[in-house]
C-alpha positions as CSV (number, residue, x, y, z in Angstrom):
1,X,-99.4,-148.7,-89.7
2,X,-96.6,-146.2,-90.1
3,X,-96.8,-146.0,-93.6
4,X,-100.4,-146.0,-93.6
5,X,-100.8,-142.6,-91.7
6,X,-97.6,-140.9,-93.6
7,X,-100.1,-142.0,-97.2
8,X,-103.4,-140.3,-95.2
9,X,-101.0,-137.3,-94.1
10,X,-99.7,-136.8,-97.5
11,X,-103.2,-137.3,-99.3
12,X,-105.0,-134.5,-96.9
13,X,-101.8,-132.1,-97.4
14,X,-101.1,-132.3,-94.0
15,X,-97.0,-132.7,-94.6
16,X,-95.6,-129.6,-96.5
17,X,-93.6,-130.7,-99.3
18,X,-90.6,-129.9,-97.8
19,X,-91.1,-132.3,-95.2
20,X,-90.6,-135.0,-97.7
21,X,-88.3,-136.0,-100.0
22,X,-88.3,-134.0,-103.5
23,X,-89.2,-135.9,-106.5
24,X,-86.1,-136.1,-109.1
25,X,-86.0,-133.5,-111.7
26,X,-83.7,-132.1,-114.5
27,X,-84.3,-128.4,-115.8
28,X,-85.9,-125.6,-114.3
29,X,-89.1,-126.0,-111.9
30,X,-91.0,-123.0,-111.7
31,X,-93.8,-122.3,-109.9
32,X,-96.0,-118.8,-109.9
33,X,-96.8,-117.7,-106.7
34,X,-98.4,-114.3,-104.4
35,X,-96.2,-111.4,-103.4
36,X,-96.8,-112.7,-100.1
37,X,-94.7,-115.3,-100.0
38,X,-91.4,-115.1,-98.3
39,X,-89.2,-118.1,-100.5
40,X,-85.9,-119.4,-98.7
41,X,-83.0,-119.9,-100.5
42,X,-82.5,-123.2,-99.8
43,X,-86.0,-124.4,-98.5
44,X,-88.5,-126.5,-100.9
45,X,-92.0,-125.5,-100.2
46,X,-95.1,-125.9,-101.8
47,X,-96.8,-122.5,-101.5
48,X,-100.2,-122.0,-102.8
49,X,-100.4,-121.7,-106.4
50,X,-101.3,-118.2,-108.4
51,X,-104.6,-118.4,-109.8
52,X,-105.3,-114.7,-111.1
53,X,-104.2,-111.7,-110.0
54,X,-106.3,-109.0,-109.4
55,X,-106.3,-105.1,-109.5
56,X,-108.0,-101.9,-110.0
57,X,-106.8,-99.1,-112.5
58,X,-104.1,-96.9,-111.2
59,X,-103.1,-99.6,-108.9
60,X,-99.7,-101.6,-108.7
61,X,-99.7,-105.5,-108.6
62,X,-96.8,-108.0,-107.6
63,X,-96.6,-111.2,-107.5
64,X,-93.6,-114.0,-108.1
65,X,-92.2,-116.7,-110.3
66,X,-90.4,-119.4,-108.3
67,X,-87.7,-120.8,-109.6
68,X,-86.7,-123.9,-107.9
69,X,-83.2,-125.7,-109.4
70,X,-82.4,-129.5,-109.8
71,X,-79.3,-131.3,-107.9
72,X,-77.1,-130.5,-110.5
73,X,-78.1,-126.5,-110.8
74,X,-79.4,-124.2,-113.6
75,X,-76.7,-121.6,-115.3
76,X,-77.7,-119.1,-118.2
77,X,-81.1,-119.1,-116.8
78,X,-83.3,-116.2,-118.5
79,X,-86.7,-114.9,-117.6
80,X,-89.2,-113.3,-120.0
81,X,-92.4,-111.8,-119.7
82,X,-95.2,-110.8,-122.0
83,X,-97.3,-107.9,-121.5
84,X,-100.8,-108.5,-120.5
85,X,-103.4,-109.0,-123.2
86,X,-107.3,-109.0,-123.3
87,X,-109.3,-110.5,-125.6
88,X,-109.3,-107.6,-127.9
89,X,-105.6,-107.2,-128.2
90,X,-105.1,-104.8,-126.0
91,X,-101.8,-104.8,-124.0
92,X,-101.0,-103.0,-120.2
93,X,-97.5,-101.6,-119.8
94,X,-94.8,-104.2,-120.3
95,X,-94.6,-105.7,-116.3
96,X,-91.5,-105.0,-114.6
97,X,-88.8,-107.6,-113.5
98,X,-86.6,-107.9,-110.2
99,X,-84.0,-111.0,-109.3
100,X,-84.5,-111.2,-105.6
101,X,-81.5,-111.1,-104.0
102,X,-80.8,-112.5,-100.6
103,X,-79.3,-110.8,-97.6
104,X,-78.3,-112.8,-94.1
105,X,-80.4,-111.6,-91.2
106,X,-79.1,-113.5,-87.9
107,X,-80.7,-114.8,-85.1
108,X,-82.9,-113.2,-82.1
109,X,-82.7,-114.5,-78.6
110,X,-85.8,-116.2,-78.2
111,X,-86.3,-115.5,-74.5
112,X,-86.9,-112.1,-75.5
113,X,-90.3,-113.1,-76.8
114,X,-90.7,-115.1,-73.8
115,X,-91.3,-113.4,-70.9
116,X,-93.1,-114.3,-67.3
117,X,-96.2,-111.8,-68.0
118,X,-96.8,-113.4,-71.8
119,X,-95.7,-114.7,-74.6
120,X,-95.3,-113.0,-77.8
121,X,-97.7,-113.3,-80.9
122,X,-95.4,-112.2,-83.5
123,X,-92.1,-113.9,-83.5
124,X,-89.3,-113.0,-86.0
125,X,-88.0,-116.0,-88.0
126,X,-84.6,-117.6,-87.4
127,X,-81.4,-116.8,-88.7
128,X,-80.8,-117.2,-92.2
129,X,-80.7,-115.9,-95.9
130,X,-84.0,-113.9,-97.0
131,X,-85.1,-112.5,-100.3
132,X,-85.3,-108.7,-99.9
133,X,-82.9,-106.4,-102.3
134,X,-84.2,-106.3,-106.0
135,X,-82.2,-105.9,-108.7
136,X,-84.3,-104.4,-111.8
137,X,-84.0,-106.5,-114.9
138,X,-83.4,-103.4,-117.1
139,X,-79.9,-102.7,-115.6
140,X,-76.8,-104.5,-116.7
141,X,-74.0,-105.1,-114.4
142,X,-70.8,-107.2,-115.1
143,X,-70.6,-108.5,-112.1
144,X,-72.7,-111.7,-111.3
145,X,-73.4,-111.5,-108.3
146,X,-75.3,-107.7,-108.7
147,X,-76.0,-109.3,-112.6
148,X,-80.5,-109.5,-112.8
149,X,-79.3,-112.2,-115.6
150,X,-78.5,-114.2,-117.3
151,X,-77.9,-115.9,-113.9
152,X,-77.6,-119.1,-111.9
153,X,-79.1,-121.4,-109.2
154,X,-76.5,-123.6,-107.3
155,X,-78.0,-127.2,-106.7
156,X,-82.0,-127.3,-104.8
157,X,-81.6,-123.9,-104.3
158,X,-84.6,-120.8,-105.3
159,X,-84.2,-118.1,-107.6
160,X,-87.7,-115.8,-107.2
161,X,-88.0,-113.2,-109.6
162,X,-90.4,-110.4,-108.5
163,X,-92.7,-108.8,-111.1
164,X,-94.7,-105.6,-111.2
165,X,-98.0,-105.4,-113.3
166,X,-99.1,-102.0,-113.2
167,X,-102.9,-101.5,-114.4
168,X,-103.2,-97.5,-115.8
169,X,-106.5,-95.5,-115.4
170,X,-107.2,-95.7,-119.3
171,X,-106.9,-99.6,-119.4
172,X,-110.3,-101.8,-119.6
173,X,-111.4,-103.7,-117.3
174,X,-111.9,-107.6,-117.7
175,X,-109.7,-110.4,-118.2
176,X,-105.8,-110.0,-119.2
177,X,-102.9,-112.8,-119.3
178,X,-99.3,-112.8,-120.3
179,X,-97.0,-116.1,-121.0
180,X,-93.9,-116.4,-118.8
181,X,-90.5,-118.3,-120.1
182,X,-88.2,-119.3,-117.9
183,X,-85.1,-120.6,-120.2
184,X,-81.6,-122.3,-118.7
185,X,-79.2,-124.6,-120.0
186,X,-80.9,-127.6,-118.6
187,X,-84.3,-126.9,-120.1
188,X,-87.3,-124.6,-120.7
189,X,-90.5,-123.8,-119.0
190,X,-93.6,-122.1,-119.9
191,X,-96.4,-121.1,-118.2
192,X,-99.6,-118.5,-118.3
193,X,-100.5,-115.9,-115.6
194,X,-104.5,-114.4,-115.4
195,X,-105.5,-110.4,-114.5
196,X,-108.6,-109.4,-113.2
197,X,-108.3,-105.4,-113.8
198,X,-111.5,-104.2,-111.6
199,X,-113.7,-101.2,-113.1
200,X,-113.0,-98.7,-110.8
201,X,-109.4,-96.6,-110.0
202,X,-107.3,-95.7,-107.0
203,X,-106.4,-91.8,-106.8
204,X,-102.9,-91.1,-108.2
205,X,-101.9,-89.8,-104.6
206,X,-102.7,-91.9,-102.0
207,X,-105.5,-91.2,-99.7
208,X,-103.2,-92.8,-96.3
209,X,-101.0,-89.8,-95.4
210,X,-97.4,-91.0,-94.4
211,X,-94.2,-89.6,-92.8
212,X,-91.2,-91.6,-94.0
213,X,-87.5,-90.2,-93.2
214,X,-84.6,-90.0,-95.5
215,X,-81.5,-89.1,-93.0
216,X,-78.6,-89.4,-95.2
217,X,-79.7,-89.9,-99.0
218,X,-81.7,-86.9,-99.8
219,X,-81.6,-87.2,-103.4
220,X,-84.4,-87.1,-106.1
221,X,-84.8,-90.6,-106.8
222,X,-85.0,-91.7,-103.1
223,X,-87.7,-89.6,-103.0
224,X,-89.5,-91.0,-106.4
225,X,-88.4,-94.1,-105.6
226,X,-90.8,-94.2,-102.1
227,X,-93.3,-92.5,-104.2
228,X,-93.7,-94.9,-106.6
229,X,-94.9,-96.9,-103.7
230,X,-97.7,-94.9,-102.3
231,X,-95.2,-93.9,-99.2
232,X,-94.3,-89.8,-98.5
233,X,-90.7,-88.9,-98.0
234,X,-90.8,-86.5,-95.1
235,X,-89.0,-83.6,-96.8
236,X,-88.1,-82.7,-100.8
237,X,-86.6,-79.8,-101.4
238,X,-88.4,-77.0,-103.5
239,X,-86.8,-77.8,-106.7
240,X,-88.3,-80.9,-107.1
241,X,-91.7,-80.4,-105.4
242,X,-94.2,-79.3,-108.7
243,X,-92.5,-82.2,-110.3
244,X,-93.1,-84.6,-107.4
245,X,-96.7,-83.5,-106.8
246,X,-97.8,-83.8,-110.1
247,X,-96.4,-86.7,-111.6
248,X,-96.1,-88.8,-108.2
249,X,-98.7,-87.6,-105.9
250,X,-96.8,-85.4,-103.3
251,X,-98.9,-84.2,-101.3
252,X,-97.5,-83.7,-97.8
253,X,-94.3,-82.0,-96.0
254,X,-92.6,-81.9,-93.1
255,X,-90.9,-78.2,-91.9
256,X,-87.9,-79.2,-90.2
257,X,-88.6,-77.2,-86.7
258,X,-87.8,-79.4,-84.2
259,X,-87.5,-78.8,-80.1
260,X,-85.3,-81.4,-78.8
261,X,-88.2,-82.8,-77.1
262,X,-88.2,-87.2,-76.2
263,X,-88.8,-89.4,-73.9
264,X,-85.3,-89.3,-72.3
265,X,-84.9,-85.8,-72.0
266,X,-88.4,-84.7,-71.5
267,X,-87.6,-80.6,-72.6
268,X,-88.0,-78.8,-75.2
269,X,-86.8,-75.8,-76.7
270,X,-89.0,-72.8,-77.3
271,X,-91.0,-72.7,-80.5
272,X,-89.4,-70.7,-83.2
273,X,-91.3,-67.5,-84.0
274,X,-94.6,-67.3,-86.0
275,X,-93.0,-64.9,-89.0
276,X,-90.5,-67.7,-89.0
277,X,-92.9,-70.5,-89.8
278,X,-95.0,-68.4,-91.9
279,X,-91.6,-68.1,-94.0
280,X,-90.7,-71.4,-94.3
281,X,-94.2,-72.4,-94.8
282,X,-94.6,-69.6,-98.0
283,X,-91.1,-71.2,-99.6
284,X,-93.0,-74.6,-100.2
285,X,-95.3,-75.5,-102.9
286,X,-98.7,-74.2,-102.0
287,X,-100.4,-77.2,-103.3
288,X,-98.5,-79.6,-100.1
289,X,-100.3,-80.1,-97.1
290,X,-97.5,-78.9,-94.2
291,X,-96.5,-80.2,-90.7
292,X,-94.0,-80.4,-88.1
293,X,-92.9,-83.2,-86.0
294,X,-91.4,-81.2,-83.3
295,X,-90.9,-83.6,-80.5
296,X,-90.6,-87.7,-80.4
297,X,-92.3,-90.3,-77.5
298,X,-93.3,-87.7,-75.5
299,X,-96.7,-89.4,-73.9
300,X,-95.4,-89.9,-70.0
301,X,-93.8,-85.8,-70.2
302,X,-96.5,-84.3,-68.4
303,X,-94.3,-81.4,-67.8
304,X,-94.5,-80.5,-71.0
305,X,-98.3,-79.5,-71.6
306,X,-97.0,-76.1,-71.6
307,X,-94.3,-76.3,-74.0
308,X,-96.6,-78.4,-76.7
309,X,-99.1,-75.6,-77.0
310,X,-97.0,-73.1,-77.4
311,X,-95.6,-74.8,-80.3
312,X,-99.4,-75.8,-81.3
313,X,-100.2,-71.9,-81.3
314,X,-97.2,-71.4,-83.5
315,X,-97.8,-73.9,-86.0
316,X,-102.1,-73.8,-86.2
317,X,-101.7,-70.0,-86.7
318,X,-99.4,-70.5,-89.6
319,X,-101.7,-73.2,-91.1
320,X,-99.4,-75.9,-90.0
321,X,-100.3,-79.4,-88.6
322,X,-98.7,-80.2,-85.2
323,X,-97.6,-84.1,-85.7
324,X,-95.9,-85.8,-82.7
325,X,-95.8,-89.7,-82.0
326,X,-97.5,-89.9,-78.5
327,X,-101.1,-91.4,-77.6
328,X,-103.7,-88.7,-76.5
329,X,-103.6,-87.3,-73.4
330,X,-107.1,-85.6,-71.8
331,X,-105.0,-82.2,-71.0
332,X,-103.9,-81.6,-74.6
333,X,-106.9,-82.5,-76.4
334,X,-110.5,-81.9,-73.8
335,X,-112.2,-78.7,-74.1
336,X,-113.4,-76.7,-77.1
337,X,-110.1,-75.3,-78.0
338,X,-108.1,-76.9,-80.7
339,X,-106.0,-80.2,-79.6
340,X,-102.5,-79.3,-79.0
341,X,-102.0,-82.1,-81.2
342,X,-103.1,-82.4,-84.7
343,X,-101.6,-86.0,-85.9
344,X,-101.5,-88.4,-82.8
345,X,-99.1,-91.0,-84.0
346,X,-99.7,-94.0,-81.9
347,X,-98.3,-97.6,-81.7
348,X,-100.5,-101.2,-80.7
349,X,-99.2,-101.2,-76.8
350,X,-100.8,-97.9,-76.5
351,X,-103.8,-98.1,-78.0
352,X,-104.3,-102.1,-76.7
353,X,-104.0,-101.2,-72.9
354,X,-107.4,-101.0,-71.1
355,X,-109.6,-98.1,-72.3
356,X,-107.2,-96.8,-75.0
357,X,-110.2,-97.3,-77.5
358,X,-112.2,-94.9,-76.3
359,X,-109.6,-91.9,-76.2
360,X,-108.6,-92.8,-79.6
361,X,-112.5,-92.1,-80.6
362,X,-113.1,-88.8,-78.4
363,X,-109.8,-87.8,-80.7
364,X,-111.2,-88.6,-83.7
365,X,-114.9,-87.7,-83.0
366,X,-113.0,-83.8,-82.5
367,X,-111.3,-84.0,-86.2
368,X,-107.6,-85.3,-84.5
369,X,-105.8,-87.4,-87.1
370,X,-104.2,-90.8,-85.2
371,X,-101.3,-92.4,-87.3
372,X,-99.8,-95.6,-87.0
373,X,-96.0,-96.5,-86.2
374,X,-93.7,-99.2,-85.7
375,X,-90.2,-99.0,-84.7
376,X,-87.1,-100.9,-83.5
377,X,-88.9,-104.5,-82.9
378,X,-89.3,-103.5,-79.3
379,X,-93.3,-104.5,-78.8
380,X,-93.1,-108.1,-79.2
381,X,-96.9,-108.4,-80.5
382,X,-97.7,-105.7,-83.2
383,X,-96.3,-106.2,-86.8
384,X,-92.7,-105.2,-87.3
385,X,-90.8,-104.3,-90.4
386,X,-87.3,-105.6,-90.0
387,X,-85.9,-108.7,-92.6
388,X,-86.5,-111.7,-90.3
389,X,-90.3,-110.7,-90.3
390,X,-93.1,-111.7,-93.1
391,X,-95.8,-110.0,-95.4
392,X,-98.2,-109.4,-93.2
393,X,-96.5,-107.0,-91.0
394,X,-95.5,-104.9,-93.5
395,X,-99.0,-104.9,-95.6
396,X,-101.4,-105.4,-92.7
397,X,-100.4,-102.6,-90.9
398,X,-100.5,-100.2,-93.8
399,X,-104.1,-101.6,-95.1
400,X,-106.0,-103.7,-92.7
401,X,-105.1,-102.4,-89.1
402,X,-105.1,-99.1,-90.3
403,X,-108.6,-99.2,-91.8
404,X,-109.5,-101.5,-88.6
405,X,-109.1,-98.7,-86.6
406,X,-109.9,-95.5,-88.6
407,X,-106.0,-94.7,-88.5
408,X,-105.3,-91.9,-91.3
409,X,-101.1,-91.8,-92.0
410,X,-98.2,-94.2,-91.2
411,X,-94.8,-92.9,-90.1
412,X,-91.5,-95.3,-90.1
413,X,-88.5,-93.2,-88.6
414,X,-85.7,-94.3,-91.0
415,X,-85.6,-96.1,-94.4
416,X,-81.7,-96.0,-95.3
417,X,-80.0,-96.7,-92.0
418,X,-77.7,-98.9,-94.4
419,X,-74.6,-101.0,-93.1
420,X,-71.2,-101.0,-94.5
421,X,-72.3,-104.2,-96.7
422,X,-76.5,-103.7,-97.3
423,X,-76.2,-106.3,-99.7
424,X,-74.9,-108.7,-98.3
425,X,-76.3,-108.3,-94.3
426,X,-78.2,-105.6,-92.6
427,X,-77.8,-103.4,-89.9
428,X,-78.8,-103.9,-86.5
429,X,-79.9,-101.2,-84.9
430,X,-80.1,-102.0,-81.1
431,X,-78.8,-104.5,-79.1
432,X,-77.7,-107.2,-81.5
433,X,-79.2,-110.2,-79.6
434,X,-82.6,-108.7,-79.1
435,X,-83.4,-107.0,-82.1
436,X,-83.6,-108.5,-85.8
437,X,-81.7,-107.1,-88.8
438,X,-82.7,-104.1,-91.6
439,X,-84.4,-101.6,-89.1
440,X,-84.5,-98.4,-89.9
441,X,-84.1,-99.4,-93.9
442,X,-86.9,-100.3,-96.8
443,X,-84.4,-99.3,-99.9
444,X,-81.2,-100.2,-101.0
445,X,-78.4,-97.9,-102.6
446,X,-78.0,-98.5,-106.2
447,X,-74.3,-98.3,-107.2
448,X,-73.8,-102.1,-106.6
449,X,-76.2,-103.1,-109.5
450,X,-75.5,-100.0,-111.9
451,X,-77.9,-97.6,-110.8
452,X,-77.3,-94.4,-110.0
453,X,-79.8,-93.8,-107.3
454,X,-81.4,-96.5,-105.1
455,X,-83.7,-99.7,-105.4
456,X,-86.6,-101.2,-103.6
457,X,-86.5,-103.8,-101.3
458,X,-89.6,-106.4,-100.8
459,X,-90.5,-104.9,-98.1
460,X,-91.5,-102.0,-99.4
461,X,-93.3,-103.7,-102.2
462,X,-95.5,-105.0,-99.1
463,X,-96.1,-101.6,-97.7
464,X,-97.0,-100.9,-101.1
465,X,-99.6,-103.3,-101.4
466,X,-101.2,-102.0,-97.9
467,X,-101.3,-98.5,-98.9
468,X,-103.7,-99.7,-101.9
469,X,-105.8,-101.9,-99.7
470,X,-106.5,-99.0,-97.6
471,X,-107.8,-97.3,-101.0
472,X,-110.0,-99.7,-101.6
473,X,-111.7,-99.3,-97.9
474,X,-111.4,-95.4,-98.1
475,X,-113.5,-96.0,-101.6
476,X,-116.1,-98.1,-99.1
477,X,-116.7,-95.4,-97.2
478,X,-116.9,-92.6,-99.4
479,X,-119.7,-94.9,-101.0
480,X,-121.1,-95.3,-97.5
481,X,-120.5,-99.3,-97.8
482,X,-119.2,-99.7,-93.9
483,X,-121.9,-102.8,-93.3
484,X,-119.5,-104.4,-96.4
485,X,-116.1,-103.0,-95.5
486,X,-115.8,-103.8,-91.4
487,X,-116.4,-107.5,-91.6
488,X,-113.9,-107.8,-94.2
489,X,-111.6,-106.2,-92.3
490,X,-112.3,-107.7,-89.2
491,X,-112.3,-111.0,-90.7
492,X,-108.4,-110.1,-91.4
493,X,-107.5,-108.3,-88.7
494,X,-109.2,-109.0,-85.0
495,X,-107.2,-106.3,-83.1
496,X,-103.9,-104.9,-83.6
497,X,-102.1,-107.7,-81.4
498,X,-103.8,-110.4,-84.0
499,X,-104.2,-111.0,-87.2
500,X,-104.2,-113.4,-90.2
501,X,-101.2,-115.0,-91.8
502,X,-103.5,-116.8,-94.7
503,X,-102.9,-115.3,-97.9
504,X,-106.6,-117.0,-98.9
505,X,-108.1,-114.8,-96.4
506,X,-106.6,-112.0,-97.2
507,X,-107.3,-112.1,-100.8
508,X,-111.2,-113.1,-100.1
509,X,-111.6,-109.9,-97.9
510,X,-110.0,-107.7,-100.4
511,X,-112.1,-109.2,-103.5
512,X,-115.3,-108.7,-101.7
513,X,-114.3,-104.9,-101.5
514,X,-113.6,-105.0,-104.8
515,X,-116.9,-106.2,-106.1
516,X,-119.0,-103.7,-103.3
517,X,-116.7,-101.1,-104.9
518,X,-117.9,-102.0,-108.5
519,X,-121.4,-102.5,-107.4
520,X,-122.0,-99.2,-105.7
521,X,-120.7,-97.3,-108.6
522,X,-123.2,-98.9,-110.6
């Protein structure tokens, strides 16, 4: 009887693969897979299949080739790529290859996401190795460790490689494919990959505005680096703003007037003077959209109504946006005046307590931005962004809950708070048995792998893919498709607190705002 219900389980795919034993194999298996899937280092697991990617013109697609290694390992294992064809021969930009490289993020206490009043909906994963640094293919290093290849696989162990497709606005649309090889000592494999490139393209600068902040590494290619990803660094200085703007899609700035202002202190220092913030404001590029993010967590301050319109008056008359993470309180935004504040950047506890909702709408309804934010994996239900954490808090939040919600920017309060080691294990910002690894940090410095500057973390190639499914609502609404684009969304994301974790959903909501976005241009 036994074995007659482990045959049933097997046949309805009931038992993941890695539940049973793994069939014997010699060279290289290889599998390609979504973007979305987080592959273990040691773990064998069937994830769904790739059947064909899909993208719009101007838009970025990733996606993975899994390479899983027999008992006896791979060495000298190579990875090539053709450029995606169509039918009439012509080719897209050659893709671009990372070796994911894992980085140990250790364990959280689990009572923290158990508490008497609830239970948590989003866990973090265990302790363990995860797939997160990427080192590009096009860099050589000595060293093998930091080497992209030729490399090796120790014994059932995975090697992913990440790849980039990017689609540019001149390209046709229709069908593309490329041939992947996957070489090693122990044996070849070959396989094809599909493209759907959609008729329609995403602006060159994003329409989601975004806050992200560079402490330490202020240096061009930080800046181009979180560019390349749809994501604003907070500040660039003057030199490189034309350059940024046009080629990257800069488009926003942050003045660096700050009051001291947070939730511990609850002061803040008088606003600096309005010929001073005209100044700094006339010593940017006139093209950028400006702002300030003068004080931090200041919603339960009710002492400082006072002090946040003075800044207000300070920054609206100089044609400066007043930015400031809190939710909306009735004495800084009722009445005809102007709202002291002018981006409301809000996080899921806020806006999921009892009549939230409607504040964020009167907000709105007045022409208030509201952000979105996440930080230090303290809210044990909304998506979080540190390593032990999957796709869908990273994406989801950027895309889906955003849209969901009529959220305009995303802010993230550090991306290189870096350990001693980054590459081998992340820092902890917090208390260490409550909070998981890589807060505070989406990129990874570059001198370990031979490049001068820094390189991209999965992570961020999530937040990435977010930022472009927000385009593809934005382009619903501007073609007045809402009765399309809010079951879609909702389908994927009920309320901030809960949301899918099915890739297949996912993808089916984005596709049918694809095809409404190709239909109402028509």
């Amino acid at each position: 009887m036994r074995r007659f219900w482990l045959a049933l389980f097997v046949s309805l795919g009931l038992f993941s693969s890695e539940s049973l034993r793994e069939s014997p194999f010699t060279g290289p298996k290889v599998l390609a897979v979504s973007g979305m899937e987080q592959i273990r280092l040691g773990e064998w697991q069937l994830p769904q299949t790739l059947t064909v990617l899909q993208a719009a013109k101007n838009e970025y697609e990733g996606f993975q080739l899994l390479i899983r290694a027999p008992k006896g390992g791979l060495s000298n294992v190579r990875v090539e790529l053709e450029p995606f064809r169509n039918e009439a021969g012509e080719t897209l930009p050659p893709p671009t290859l990372y070796r994911e490289h894992y980085v140990y993020a250790h364990a959280v206490k689990q009572d923290y996401y158990k508490r008497e009043t609830f239970v948590a909906t989003n866990v973090p994963g265990g302790a363990g190795w995860y797939a997160d640094a990427l080192i590009p293919f096009e860099v050589e290093k000595a060293d093998a460790r930091f080497r992209a290849q030729p490399f090796e696989v120790a014994g059932f162990q995975n090697q992913p490689i990440w790849i980039d497709v990017y689609v540019p606005e001149e390209a046709q649309a229709g069908r593309y494919t490329s041939q992947y090889t996957v070489s090693s000592d122990q044996g070849e494999v070959t396989g094809e990959v599909r493209l759907e490139v959609w008729n329609f393209t995403l602006p060159k600068s994003p329409s989601l505005g975004s806050s992200f902040l560079v402490w330490d590494y202020n240096e061009k290619a930080m800046y181009v680096e979180l560019l390349k990803h749809k994501l604003m660094p907070d500040y660039v200085e003057r030199e490189y703003q034309a350059e940024l703007l046009e080629d990257w899609g800069l488009r926003l700035l942050r003045l660096g007037f700050v009051s001291g202002g947070d939730y511990k202190s609850c002061a803040m220092r008088p606003p600096p003077s309005l010929a001073e913030m005209e100044k700094a404001a006339s010593e940017q590029d006139e093209r950028l959209s400006l702002y300030i993010y003068p004080a931090d967590e200041i919603t339960g301050c009710l002492n400082l109504t006072p002090d946040l319109r003075a800044w207000a008056d300070v920054a609206q008359e100089a044609g400066v946006k007043n930015l400031i993470p809190m939710f909306p309180r009735p004495d800084l935004y009722e009445g005809e005046a102007r709202s002291a504040v002018d981006v409301w950047v809000i996080y899921a506890e806020q806006l999921m307590a009892e009549g939230a909702l409607a504040t964020l709408r009167a907000v709105q309804a007045k022409g208030d931005e509201v952000w979105s934010y996440t930080a230090l994996a303290g809210e044990p239900h909304q998506p979080q962004w540190a390593l032990n954490y999957g796709a869908f808090d990273f994406r989801l939040l950027a895309g889906f809950i955003n849209l969901r919600y009529d959220m305009t920017g995303l802010l993230y309060w550090r991306v290189d708070n870096w350990s001693e080691d980054p590459w081998r294990a992340l820092k902890v910002t917090g208390d260490p048995n409550n909070y998981p690894a890589g807060e505070g940090m989406l990129l990874y410095p570059g001198e370990a792998v031979g490049v001068n500057g820094v390189v991209p973390s999965i992570r961020l190639k999530w937040l990435r893919e977010g930022v472009e499914d927000y385009e593809y609502g934005q382009l619903l609404k501007t073609l007045g498709k809402r009765e399309v684009l809010e079951p879609a969304v909702q389908r994927v994301v009920a309320d901030w607190y809960h949301w899918t974790r099915d890739v297949r959903v996912l993808e089916r909501s984005r596709q049918e705002l694809a095809e409404a976005i190709v239909a109402g241009q028509q």
